[in-house]
N, CA, C and O atoms as CSV, one atom per row, in Angstrom:
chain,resi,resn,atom,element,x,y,z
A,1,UNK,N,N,-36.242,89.039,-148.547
A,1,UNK,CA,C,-34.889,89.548,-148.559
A,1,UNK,C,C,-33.947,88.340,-148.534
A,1,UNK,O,O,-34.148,87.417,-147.744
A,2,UNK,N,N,-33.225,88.340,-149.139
A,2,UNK,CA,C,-31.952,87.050,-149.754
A,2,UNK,C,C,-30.907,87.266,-148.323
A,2,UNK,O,O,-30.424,88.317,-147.902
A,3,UNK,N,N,-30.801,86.180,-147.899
A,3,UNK,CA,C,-29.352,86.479,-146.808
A,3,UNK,C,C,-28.238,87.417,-147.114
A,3,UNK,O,O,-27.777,88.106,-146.204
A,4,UNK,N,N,-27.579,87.529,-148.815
A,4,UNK,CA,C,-26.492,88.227,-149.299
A,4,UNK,C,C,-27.276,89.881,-148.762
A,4,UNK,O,O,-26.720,90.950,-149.018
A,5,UNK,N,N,-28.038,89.832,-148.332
A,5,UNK,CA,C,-28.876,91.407,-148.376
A,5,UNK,C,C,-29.071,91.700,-147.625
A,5,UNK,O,O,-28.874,92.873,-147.309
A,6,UNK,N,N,-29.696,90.638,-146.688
A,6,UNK,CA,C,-29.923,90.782,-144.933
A,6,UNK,C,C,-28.612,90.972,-144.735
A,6,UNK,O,O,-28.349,91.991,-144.097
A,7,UNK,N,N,-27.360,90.064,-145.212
A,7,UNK,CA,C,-26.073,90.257,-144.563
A,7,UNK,C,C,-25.780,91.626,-144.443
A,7,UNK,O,O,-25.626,92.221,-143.376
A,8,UNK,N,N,-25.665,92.379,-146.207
A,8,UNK,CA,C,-25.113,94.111,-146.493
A,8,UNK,C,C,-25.773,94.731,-145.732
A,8,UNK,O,O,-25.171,95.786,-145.526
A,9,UNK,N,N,-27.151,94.682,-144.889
A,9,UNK,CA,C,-27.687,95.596,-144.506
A,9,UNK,C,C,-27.489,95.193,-142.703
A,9,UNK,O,O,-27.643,96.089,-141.873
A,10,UNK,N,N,-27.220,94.094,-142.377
A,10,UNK,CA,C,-26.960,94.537,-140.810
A,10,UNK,C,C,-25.275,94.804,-140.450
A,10,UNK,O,O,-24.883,94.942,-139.291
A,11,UNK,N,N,-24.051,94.865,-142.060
A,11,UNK,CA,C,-23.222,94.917,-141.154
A,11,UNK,C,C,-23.540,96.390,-141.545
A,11,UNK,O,O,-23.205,96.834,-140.447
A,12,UNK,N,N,-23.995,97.726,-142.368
A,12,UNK,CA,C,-24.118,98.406,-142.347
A,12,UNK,C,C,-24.608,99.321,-140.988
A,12,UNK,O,O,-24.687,100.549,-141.019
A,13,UNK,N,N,-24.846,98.687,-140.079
A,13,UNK,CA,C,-25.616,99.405,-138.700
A,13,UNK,C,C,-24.285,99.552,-138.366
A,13,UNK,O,O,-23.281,99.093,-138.910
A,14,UNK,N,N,-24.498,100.690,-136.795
A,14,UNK,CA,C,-23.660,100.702,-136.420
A,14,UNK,C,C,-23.149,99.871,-135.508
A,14,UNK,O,O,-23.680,98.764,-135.594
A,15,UNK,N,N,-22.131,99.963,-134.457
A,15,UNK,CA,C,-22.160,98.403,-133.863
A,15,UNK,C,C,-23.088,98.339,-132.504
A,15,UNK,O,O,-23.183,97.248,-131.942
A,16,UNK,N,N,-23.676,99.317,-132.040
A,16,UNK,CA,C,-24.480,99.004,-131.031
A,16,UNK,C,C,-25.660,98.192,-131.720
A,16,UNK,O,O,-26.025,97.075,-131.354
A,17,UNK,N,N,-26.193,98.907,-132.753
A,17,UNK,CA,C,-27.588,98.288,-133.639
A,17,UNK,C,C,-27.325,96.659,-134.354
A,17,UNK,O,O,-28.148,95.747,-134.438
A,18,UNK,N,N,-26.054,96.679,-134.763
A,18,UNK,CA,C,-25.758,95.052,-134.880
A,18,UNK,C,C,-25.688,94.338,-133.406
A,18,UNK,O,O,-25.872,93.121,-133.403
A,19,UNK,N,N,-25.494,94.846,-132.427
A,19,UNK,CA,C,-25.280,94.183,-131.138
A,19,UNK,C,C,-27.214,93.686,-130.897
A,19,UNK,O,O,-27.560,92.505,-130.879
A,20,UNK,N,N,-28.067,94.686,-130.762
A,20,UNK,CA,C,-29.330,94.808,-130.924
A,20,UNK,C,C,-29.932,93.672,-131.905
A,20,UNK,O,O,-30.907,92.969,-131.637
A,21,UNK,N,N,-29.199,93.626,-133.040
A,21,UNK,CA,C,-29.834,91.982,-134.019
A,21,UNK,C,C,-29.508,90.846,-133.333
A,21,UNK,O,O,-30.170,89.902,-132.903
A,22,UNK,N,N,-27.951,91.235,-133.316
A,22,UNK,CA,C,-27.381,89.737,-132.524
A,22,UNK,C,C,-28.258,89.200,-131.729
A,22,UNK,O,O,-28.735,88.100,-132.009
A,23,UNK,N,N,-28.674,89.972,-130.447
A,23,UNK,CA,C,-29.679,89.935,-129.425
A,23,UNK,C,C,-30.958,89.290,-129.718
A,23,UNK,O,O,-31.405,88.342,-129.073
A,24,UNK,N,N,-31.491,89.809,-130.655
A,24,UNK,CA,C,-32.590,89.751,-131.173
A,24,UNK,C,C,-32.769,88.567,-131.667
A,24,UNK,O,O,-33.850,88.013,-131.467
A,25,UNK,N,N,-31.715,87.899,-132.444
A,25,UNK,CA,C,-31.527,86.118,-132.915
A,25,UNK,C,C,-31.168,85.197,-132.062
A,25,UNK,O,O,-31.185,83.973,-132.187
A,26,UNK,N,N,-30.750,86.042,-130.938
A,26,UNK,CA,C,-30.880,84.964,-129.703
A,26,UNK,C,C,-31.921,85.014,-129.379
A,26,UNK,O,O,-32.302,83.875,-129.108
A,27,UNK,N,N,-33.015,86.060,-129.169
A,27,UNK,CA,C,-33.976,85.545,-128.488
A,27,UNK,C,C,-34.870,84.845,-129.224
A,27,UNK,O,O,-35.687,84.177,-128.591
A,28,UNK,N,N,-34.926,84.832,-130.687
A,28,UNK,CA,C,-35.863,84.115,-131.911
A,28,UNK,C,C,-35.205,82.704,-131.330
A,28,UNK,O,O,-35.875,82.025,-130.552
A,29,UNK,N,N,-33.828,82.269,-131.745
A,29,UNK,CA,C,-33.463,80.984,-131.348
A,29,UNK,C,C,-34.274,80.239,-129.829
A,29,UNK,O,O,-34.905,79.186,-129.737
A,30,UNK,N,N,-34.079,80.844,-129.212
A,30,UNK,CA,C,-34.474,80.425,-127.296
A,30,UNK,C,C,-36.013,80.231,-127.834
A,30,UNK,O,O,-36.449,79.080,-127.833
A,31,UNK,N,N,-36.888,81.329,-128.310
A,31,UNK,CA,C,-37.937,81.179,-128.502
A,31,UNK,C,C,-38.472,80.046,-129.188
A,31,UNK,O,O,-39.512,79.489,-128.835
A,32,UNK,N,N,-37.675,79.647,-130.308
A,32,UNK,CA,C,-37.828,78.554,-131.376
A,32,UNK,C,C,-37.762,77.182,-130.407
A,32,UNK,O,O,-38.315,76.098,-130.598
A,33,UNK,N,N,-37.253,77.429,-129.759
A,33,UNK,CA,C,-36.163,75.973,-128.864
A,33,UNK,C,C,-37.617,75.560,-127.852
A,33,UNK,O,O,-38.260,74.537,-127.619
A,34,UNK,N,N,-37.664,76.785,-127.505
A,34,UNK,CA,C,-39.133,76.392,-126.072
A,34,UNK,C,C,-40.834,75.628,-126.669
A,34,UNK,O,O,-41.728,74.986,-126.117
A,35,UNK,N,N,-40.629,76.051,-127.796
A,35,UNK,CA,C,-41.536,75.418,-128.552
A,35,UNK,C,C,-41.541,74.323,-128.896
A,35,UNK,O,O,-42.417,73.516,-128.584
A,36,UNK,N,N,-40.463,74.058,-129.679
A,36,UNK,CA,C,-39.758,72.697,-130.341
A,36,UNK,C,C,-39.866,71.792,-128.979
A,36,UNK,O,O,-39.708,70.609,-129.279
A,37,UNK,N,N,-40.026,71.927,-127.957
A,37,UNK,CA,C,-40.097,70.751,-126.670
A,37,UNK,C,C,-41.387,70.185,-126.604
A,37,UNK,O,O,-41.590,69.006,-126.313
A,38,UNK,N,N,-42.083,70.842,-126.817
A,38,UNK,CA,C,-43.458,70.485,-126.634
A,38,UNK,C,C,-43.665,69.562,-128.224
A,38,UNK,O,O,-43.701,69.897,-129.408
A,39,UNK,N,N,-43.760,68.360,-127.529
A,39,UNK,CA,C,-44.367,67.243,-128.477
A,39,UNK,C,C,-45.758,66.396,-127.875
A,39,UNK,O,O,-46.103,66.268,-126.700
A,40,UNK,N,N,-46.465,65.831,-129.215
A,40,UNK,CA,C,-47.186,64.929,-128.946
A,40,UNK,C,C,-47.176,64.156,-127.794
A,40,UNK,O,O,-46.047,63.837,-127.422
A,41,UNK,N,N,-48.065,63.777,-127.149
A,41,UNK,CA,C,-47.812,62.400,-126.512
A,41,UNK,C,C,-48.205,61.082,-127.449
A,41,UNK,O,O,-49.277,60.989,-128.046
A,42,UNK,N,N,-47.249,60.171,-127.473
A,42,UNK,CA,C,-47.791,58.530,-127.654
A,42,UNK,C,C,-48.383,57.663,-127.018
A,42,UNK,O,O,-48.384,57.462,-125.804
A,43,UNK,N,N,-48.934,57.098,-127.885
A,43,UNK,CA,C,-49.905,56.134,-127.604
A,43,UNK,C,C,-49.393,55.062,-126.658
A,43,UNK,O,O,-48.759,54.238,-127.317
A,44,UNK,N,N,-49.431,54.661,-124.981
A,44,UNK,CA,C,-48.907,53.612,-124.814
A,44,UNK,C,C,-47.092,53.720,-124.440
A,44,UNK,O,O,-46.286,52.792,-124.387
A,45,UNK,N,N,-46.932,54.735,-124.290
A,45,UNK,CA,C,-45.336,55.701,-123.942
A,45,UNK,C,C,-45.159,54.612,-122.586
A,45,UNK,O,O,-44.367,53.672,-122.536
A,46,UNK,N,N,-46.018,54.982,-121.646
A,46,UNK,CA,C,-45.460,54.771,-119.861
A,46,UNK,C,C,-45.884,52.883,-119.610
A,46,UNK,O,O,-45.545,52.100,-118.723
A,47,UNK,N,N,-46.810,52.698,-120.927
A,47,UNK,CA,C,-46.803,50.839,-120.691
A,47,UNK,C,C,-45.611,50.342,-120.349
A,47,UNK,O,O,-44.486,50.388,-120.845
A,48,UNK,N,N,-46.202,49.745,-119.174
A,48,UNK,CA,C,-45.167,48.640,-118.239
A,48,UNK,C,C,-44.274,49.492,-117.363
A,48,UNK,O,O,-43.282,48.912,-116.921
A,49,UNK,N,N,-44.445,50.781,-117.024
A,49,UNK,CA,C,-43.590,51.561,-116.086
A,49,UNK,C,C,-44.470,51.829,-114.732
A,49,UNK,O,O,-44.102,52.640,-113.883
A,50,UNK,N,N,-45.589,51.115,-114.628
A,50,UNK,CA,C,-46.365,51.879,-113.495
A,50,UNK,C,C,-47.373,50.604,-113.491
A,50,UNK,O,O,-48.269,50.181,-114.223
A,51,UNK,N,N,-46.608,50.130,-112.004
A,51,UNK,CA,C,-47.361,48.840,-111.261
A,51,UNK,C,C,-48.336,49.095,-110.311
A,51,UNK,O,O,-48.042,50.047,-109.588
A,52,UNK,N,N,-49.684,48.421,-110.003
A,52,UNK,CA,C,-50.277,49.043,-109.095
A,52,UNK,C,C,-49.842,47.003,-107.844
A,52,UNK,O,O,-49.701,45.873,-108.311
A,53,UNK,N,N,-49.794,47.386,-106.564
A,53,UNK,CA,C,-49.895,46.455,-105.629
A,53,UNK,C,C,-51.157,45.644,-105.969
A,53,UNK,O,O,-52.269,46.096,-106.241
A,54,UNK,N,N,-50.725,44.211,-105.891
A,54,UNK,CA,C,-52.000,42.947,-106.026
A,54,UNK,C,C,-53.159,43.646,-105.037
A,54,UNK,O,O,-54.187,44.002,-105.613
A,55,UNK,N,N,-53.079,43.847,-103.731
A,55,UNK,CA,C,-54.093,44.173,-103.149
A,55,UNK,C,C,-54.139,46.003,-102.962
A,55,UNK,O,O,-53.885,46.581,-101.906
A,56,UNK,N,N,-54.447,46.544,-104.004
A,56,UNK,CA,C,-54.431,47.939,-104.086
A,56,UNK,C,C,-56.037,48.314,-104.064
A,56,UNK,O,O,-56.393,49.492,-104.034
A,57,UNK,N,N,-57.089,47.095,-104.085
A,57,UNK,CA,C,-58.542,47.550,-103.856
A,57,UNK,C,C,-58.659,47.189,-102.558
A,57,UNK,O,O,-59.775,47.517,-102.154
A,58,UNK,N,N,-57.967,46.624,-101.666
A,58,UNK,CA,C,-58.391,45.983,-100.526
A,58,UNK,C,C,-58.448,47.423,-99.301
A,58,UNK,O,O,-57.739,48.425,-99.398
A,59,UNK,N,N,-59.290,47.214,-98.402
A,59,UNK,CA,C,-59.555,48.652,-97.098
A,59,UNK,C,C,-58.072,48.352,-96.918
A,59,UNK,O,O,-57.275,47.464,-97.223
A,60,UNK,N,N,-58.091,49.899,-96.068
A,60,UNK,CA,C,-56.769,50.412,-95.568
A,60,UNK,C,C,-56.853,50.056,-94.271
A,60,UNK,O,O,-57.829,50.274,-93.553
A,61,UNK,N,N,-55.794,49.478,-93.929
A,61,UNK,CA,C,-55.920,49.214,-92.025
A,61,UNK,C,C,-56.596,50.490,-90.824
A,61,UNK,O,O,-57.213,50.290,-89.777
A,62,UNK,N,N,-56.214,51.717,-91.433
A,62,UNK,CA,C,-56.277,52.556,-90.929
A,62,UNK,C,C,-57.410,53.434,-91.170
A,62,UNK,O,O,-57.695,54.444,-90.527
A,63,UNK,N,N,-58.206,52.795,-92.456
A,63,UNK,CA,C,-60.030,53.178,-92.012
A,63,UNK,C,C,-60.887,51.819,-91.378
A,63,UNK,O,O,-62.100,51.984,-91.248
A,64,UNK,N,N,-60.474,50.865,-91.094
A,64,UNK,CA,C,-60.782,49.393,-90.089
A,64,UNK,C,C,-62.062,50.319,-89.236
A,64,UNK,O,O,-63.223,50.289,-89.645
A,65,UNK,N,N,-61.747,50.929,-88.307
A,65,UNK,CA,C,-62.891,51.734,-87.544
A,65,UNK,C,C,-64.313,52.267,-88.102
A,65,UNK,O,O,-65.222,52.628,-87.355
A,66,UNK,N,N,-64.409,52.270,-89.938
A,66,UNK,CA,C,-65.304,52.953,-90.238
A,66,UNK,C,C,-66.245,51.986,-91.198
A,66,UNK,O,O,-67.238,52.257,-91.873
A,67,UNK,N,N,-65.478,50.659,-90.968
A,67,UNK,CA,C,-66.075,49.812,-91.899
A,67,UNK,C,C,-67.173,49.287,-91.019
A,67,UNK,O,O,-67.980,48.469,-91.461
């Protein structure tokens, strides 16, 4: 169906049933939108954002008792 056609035929409803499309293309839009967020991840995105401490293998003071 050509838009010039979709157009003649929803202003033809009455106006509650055009209120009902309106509706209806909002929720296609919102729907379209929640999808469209979800992307790929890249390769290598968070490099260089996440440091670990020089001594991050070393015991914890606070298992000392079990070593």
């Amino acid at each position: 169906m050509t838009t010039t056609k979709l157009q003649i035929e929803i202003n033809s409803l009455p106006a509650h049933l055009r209120q009902e499309v309106a509706d209806f293309v909002a929720f296609l839009k919102a729907k379209s939108v929640k999808k469209s967020k979800l992307k790929s991840r890249q390769f290598g995105y968070a490099k260089g954002k996440i440091k670990l401490a020089d001594d991050f293998d070393e015991p914890l003071d606070m298992f000392s008792a079990y070593q």
